[in-house]
C-alpha positions in Angstrom: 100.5 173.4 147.1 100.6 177.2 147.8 100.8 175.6 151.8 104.2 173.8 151.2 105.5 176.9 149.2 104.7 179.0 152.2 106.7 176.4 154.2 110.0 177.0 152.7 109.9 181.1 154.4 109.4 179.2 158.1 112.8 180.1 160.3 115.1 178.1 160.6 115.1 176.6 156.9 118.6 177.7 156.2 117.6 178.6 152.5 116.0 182.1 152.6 119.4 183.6 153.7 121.4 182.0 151.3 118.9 182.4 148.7 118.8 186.2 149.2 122.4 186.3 149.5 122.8 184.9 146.0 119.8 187.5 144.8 121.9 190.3 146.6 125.3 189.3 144.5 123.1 189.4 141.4 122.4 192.7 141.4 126.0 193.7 142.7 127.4 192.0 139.5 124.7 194.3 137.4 125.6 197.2 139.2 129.3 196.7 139.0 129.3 195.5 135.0 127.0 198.5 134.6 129.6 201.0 136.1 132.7 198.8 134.4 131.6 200.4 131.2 132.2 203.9 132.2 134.5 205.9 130.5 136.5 207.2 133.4 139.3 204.9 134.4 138.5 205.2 138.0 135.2 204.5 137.6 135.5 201.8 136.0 137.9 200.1 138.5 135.7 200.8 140.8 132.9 199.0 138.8 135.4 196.0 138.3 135.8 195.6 142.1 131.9 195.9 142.4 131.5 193.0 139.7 134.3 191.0 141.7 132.1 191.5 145.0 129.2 190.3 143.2 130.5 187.3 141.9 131.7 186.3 145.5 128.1 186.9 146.9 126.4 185.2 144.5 129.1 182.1 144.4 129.0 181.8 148.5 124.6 182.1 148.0 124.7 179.4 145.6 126.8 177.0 147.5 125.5 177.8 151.0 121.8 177.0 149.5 123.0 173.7 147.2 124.4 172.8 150.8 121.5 172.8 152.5 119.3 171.1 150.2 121.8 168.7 150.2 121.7 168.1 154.1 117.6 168.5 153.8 117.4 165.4 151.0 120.3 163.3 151.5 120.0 161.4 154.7 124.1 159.9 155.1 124.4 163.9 154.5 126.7 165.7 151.8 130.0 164.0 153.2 128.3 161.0 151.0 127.7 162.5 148.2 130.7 161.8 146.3 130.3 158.3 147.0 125.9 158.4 145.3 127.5 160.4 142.4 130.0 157.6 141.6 127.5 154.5 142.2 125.4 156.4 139.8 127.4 157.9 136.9 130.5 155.4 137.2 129.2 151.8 138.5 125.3 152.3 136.8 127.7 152.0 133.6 129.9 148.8 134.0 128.4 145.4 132.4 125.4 144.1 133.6 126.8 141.0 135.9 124.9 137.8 137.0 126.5 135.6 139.4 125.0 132.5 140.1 125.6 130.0 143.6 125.6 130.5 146.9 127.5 130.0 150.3 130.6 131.9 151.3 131.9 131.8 148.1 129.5 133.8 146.2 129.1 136.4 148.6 132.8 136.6 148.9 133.5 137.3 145.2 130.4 140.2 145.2 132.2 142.3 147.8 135.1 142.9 145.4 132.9 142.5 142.2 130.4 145.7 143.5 133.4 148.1 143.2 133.5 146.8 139.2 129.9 147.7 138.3 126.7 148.3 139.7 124.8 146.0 137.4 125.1 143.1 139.6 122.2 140.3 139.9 123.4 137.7 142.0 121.2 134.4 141.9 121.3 132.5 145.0 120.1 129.0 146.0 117.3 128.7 148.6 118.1 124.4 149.7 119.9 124.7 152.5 118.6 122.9 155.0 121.1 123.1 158.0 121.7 125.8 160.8 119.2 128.8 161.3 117.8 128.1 157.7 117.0 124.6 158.7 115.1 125.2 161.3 113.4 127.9 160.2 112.1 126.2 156.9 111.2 123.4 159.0 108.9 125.8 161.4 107.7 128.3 158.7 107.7 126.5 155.6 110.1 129.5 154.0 112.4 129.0 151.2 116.1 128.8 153.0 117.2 132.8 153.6 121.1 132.2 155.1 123.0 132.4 151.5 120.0 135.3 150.5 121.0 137.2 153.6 124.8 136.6 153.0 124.9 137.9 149.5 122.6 140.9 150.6 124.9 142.4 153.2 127.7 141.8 151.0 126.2 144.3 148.1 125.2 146.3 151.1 125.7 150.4 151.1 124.0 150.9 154.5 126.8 151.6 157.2 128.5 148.4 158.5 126.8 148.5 162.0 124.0 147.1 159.2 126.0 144.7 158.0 127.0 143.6 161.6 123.3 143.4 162.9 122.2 141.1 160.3 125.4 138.9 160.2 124.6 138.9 164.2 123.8 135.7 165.6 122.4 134.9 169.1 124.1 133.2 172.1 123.9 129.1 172.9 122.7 130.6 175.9 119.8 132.5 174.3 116.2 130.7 173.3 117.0 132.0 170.2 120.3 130.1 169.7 122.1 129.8 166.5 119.5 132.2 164.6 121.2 134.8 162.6 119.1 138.2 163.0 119.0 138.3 159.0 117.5 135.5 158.5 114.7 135.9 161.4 114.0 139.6 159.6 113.9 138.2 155.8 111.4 135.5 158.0 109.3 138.7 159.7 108.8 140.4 156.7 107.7 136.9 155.0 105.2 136.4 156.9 103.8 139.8 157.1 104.2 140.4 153.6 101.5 137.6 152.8 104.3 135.1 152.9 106.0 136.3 149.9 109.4 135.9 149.6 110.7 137.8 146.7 108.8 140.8 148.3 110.9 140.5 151.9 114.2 140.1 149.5 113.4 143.5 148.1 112.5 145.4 151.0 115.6 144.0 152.2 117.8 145.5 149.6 116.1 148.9 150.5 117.2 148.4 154.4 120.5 147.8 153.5 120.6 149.8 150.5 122.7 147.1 148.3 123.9 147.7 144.7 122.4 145.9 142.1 120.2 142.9 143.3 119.4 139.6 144.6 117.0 137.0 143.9 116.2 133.8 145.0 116.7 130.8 141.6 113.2 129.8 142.6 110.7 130.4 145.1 109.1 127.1 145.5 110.5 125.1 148.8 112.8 123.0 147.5 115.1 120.3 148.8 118.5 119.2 147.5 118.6 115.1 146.6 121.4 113.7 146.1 122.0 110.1 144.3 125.2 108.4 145.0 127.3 105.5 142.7 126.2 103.0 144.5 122.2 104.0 144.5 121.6 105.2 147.8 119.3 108.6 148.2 120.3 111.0 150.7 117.7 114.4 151.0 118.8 117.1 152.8 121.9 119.9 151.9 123.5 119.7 155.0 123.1 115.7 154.5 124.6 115.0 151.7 128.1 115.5 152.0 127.9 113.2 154.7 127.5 109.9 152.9 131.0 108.9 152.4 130.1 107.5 148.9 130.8 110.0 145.5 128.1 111.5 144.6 126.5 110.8 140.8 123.9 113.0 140.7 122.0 116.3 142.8 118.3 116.7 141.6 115.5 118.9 143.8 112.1 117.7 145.4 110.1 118.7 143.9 111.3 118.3 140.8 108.8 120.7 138.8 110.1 123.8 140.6 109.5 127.0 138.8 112.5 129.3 138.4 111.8 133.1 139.8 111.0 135.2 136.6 113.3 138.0 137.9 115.9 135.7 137.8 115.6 134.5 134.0 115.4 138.0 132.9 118.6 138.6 134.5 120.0 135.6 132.4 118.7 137.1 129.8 120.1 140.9 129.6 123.5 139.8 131.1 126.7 140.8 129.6 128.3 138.1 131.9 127.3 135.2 133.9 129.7 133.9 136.6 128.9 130.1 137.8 130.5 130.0 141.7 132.8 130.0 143.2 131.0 127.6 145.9 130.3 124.3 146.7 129.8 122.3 143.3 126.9 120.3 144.3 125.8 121.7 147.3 126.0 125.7 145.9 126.2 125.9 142.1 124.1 123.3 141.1 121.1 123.1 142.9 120.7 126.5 140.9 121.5 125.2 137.8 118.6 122.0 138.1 115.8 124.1 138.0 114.0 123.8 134.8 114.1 126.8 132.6 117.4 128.4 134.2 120.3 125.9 132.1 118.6 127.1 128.9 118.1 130.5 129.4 122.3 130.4 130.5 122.7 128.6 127.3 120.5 130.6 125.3 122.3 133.7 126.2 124.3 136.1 124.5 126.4 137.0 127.7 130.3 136.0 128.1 129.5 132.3 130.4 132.3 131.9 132.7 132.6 129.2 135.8 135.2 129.7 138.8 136.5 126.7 139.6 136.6 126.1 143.7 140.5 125.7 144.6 140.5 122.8 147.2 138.8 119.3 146.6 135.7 119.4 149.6 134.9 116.3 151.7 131.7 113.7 150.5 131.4 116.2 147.3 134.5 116.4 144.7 137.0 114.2 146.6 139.7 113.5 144.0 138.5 116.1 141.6 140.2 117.8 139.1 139.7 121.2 137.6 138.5 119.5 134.4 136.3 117.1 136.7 134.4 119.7 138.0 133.4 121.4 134.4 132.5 117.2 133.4 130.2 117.4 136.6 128.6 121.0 135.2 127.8 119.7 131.9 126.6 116.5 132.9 123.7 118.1 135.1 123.0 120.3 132.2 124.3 121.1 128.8 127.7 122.3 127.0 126.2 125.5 126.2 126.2 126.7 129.5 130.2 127.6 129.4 132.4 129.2 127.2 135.3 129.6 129.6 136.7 128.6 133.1 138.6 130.2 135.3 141.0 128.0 137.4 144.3 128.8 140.4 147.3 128.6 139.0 149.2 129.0 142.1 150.9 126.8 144.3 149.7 126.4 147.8 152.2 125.8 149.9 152.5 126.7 153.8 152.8 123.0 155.1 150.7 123.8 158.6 147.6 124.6 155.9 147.6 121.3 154.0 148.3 119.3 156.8 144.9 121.0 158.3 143.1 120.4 155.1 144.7 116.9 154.4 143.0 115.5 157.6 139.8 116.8 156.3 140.2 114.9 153.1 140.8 118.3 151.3 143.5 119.1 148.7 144.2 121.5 146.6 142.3 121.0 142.9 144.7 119.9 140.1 144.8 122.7 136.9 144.5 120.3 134.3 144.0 123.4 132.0 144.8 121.1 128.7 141.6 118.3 129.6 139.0 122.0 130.0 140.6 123.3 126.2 140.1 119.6 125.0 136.5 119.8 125.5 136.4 123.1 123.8 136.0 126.1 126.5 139.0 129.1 127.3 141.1 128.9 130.1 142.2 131.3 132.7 144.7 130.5 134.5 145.7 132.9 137.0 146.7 133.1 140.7 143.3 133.6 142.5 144.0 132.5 145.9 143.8 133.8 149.6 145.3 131.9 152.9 144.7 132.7 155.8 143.0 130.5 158.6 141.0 129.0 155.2 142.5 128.4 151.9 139.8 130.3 149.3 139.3 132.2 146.6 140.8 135.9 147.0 137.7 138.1 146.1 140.1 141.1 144.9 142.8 138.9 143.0 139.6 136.8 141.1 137.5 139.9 140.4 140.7 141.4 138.7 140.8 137.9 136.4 137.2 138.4 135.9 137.5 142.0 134.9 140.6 141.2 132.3 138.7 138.2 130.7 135.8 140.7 130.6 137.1 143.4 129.0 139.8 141.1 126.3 136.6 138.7 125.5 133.6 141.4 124.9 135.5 144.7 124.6 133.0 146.3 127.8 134.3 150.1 128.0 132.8 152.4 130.2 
């Protein structure tokens, strides 16, 4: 103890000067208040312009020390400190948000949504089973980490270079092909980390310093099965849009898996809970068919809200409506789990982007906002869309619906 203390008179600390400097304009501004008092008018003056001094001393001290102990503690350095002071005292206070999904869509909307509020648990589904995931659940028995390591970089703090490395993925050329550097670091620490998952998600969020959090729905190996109309079984996420045939019902093998714990207390201290956007039965749902998780949405007090996805998607909701998709949601689990929907109310209509989209068997989803209030959940209809190369969901434009159906439905002030 009395070691460290001596520490801080070592040269080159830059807080003894500063420190004494403060000290120094101390006792100017005693000396000059003590002369300030005395009767004769020059004096006095004279005592003023010593207090004045003193005040500049002392004010230079303090700020020259706070400073330094700034530079000494904060690693990004003071220039960031603005930035730590408004994550804590302004975003530590917005609602406490759980998104559930996964894909591009999820980790789209969290990007925007982190600006909103720093209580942010996003809930993200571990079946892929295409790509780097694939293989690497196939070689390591590991839950699927590509749409945990997408959602992680988007709620990421660290600078983007961080961002970049983990979204990095290595040359056909390379042996290591195809493999995003994310998911072969969430694998690493997995395996280190006496192969549990939830631990290599956390020490993840410390890398990348992410607001709020992000857990896994389950952490037992699951696979996404998929039943079609005409009774065929088709195992496999990256399979299953493949079929050709509509699809009846998604279900997970095994079928007992346990949701995490972190992620049912989430459910259960939200404010809000956003279904998607995402993939409906490839993304949203093989979230929502773990026991335990579609009653502890329904049980909730939180404001339930699903985002509708904006273009039909080839082998899943071919020929969907808006409503058709919230029939699909309940089916797989309960009415409780909604109280409202958010669907696009905008036309899309740059003819080079639905030609593109109509020879993938994609077209835009038909608002049928009267068949979602006729089986008793709100509406908002709003204009939530972003083209570009990709017709999707624009993350600033839906985050601003969220926020107004937030704010009108549970009266959230900060």
């Amino acid at each position: 103890m009395a070691n460290n203390l001596f520490k801080w008179l070592y040269p080159g600390m830059q807080v003894k000067r500063w420190a004494l400097t403060s000290l120094l304009g101390v006792c100017i501004v005693a000396f000059g208040a003590y002369f300030s008092a005395y009767p004769h008018p020059y004096v006095s003056s004279l005592g003023v312009f010593i207090f004045l001094c003193g005040i500049v001393f002392t004010t230079l001290g303090i700020g020259k020390m706070t400073t330094s102990l700034i530079t000494i503690f904060l690693p990004r350095r003071e220039q960031d400190l603005v930035n730590i002071l408004y994550q804590r005292r302004f975003l530590e206070r917005g609602p406490k948000i759980v998104a559930i999904g996964g894909g591009h869509g999820l980790s789209n909307l969290l990007l925007a949504l982190k600006e909103y509020t720093g209580n942010i648990t996003a809930i993200v589904t571990v079946a892929d089973s295409g790509g780097s995931s694939g293989r690497l659940r196939e070689q390591f028995d590991i839950v699927a980490p590509g749409d945990i390591r997408n959602c992680l970089v988007a709620l990421a703090d660290a600078p983007g270079i961080m961002g970049d490395l983990f979204q990095y993925r290595f040359p056909e050329k390379s042996e290591l092909k195809g493999h995003n550097f994310g998911n072969l670091f969430l694998t690493a620490l997995y395996e280190v980390g006496n192969r549990d998952f939830r631990q290599a998600v956390e020490l993840t969020s410390k890398v990348l310093a992410i607001r709020g959090k992000v857990v896994p729905s389950t952490v037992t190996n699951v696979h996404l099965v998929a039943r079609y109309k005409d009774g065929k079984i088709t195992e496999g996420e990256a399979r299953i849009p493949r079929s050709g045939v509509p699809i009846e019902r998604v279900f997970l093998n095994p079928s007992n898996a346990e949701p995490n714990k972190d992620a049912l207390e989430a459910i259960r201290e939200a404010d809000v809970i956003i279904l998607g956007p995402g993939s409906l039965y490839t993304s949203v749902l093989p979230n929502l068919v773990i026991p335990g998780i579609p009653e502890a949405i329904a049980q909730a007090s939180a404001l339930r809200i699903y985002v509708c996805n904006v273009m039909t998607q080839r082998g899943e909701t071919e020929g969907y409506t808006a409503s058709a998709h919230v029939r699909a949601l309940i089916d797989h689990t309960q009415r409780g789990i909604l109280d409202a929907v958010v669907i696009n109310a905008s036309v899309i209509s740059d003819p080079a982007t639905l030609s593109r989209y109509r020879q993938e068997q994609s077209i835009p989803v038909e608002a049928d906002a009267d068949e979602i209030r006729a089986m008793g959940y709100k509406v908002f209809s709003e204009d939530i869309v972003g083209v570009r190369d990709f017709v999707r969901h624009d993350s600033h434009k839906l985050t601003r619906v969220l926020i107004s159906a937030i704010e009108r439905n549970r009266v959230i002030r900060r």
